[in-house]
C-alpha positions in Angstrom: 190.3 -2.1 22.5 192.1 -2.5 19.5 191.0 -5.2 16.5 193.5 -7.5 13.9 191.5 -8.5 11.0 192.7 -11.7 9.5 191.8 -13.7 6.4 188.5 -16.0 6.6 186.6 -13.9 9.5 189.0 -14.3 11.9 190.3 -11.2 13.9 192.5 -11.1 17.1 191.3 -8.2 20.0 193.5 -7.3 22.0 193.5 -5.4 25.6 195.1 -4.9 28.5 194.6 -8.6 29.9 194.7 -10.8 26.7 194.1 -11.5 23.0 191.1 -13.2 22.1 190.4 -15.0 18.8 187.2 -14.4 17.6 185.7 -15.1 13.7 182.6 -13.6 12.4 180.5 -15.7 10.0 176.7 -16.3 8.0 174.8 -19.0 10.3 171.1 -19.6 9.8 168.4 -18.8 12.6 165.8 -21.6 13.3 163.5 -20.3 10.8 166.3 -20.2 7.9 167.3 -16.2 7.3 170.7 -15.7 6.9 172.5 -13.8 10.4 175.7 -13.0 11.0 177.6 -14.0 14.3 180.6 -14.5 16.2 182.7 -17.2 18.2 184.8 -17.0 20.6 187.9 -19.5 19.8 190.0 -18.7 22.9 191.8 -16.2 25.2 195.6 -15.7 25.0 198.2 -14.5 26.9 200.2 -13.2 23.9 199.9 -12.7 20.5 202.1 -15.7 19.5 199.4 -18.0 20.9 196.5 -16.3 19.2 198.2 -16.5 15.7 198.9 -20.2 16.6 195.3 -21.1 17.3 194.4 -19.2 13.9 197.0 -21.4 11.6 195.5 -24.4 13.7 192.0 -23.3 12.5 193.2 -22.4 9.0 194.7 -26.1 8.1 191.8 -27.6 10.1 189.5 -25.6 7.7 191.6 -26.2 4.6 191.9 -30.2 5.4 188.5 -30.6 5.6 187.4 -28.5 2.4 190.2 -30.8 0.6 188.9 -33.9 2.2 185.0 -33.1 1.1 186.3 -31.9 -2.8 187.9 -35.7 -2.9 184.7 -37.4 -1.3 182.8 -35.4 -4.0 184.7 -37.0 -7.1 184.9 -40.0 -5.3 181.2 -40.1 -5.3 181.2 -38.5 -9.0 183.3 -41.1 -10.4 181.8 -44.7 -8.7 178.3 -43.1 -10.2 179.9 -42.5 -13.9 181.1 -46.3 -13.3 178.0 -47.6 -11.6 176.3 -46.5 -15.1 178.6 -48.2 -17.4 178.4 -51.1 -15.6 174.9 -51.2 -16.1 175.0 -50.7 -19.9 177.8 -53.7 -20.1 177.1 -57.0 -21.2 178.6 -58.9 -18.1 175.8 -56.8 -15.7 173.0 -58.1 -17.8 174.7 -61.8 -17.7 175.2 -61.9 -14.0 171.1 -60.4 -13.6 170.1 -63.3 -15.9 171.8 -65.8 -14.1 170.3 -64.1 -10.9 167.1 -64.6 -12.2 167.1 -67.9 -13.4 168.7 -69.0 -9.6 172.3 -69.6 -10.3 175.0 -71.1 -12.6 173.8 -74.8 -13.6 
């Protein structure tokens, strides 16, 4: 059998009846030590198909590692302005007028 290595764990294995797409990675057993492992992404008729799946997988990976980075300053940022507008004057008007049980 021989092996492709790729970029990001992936690797293509080829024999006689097809190509399959595996990637090796660091999972966690139940009790929390570090293993490593593989999955099975598919079986392919031809290399073509096989690279395919991996750019499929790569963008998929990359999209979502963009997506979280912008959820992450999103998160940052509404904080940073959560906290000044606690320190303004118009969020200790609106509590006082909270307090006292409206506008008169």
């Amino acid at each position: 059998m021989t092996t492709i290595a790729l970029k990001k764990g992936y690797y293509i294995e080829i024999d006689p009846l097809n190509y399959t797409l595996r990637q090796k990675y660091t999972g966690e057993t139940k009790s929390g030590e570090k293993k490593e492992a593989f999955r099975t992404l598919g079986h392919f008729g031809n290399m073509e198909r096989a690279i395919r799946k991996v750019i499929k997988e790569l963008k998929s990976w990359e999209k979502a590692s963009h997506d979280a980075g912008i959820q992450s300053t999103y998160a940052e940022l509404d904080n940073k302005a959560s906290g000044y507008y606690q320190e303004s004057r118009a969020y200790h008007r609106a509590i006082e007028i909270v307090e006292k049980g409206g506008i008169e």
